[in-house]
N, C-alpha and C positions, 0 to 999 in steps of 0.2 A: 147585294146592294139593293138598298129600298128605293123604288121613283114612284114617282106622286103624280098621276095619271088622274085628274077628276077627283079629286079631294078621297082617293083611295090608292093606298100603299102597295107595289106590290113586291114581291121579292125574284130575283131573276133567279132562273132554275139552277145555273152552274153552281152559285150560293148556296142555295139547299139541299145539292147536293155535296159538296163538300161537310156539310154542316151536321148532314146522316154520317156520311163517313168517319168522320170526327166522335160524335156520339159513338157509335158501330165500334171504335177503334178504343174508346175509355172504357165503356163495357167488358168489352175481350180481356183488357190489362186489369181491373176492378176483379174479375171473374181468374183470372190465375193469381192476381195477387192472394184472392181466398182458398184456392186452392192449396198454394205454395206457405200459407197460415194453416192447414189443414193438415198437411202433413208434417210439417214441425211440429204443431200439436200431438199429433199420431206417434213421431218417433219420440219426443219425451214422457211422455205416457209408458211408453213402452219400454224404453231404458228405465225410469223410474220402477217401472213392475218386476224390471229385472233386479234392481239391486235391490229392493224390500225382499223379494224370492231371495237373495245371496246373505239378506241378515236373519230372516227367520231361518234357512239353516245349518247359520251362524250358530244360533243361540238353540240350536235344536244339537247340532254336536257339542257345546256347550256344556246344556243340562245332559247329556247321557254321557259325558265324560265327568263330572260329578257323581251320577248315578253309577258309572264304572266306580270310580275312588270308593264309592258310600259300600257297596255291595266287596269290595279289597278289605276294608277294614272289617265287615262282616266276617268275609272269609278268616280273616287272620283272629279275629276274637273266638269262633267256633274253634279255628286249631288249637288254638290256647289255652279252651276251654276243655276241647278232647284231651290234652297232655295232660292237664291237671284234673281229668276223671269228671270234672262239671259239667258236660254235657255228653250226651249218648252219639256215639257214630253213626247212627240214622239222620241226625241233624247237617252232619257235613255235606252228605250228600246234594240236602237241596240248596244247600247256600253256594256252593260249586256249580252244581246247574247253574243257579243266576248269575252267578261270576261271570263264566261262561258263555250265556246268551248276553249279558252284557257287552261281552268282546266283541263278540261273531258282528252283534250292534253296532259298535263303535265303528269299527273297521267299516263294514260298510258303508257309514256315515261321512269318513273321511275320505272315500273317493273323491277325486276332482270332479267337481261340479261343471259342468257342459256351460259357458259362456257364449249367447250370442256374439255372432263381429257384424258388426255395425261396416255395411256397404262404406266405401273411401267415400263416394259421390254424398254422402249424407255427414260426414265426419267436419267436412268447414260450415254448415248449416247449425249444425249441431251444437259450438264451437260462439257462434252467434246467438245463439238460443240460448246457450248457456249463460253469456255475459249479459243476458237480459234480466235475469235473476240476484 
């Protein structure tokens, strides 16, 4: 409350202090509001880097399951080519190797991939985040 004491204003102390408190108390909520923006930043970011990592090796067992097929037909034209005396059996050999390590490839490639889990406490944030987009 302002009173007017000699043509100067002054404010009673319980007012000003309420009026810090008040400040004191928007600050605090302003300061977890960014926080609480900081970390929904953080966890979509971070889901994000997870699923770009689940497409690149996507398309990485992708291309070495083509490179399987390509290095199959290989194999099978060198045998065709052994039956019919057009190519020497020194050849088979290495096109087999490559078949071969193509496999051993493959297979290891299609292991299941390790998926982050995403904490429950993050999941209806998340969920909000998402319909922001």
């Amino acid at each position: 409350m302002l009173i007017l004491r000699k043509k100067v204003w002054y404010v009673l102390p319980s007012y000003e202090l309420n009026w810090n408190n008040l400040l004191s108390a928007d600050l605090a909520w302003q300061m977890s509001k960014k926080s609480l923006e900081a970390n929904r930043d953080a966890l979509v970011l971070k889901t994000c880097k997870s699923y770009w990592d689940v497409q690149s090796a996507q398309e990485k067992v992708d291309v070495q399951r083509k490179l399987e097929q390509q290095a199959l037909l290989n194999l099978q034209n060198v045998r065709a080519g052994l039956q019919a005396g057009t190519v020497p059996p020194s050849a088979i050999v290495a096109v087999e190797g490559q078949w071969n390590r193509l496999k051993i490839t493959s297979k290891l490639l299609k292991k299941p991939l390790m998926m982050p889990i995403i904490p429950s406490t993050y999941r209806s944030g998340w969920m909000q985040v998402r319909s922001q987009f």
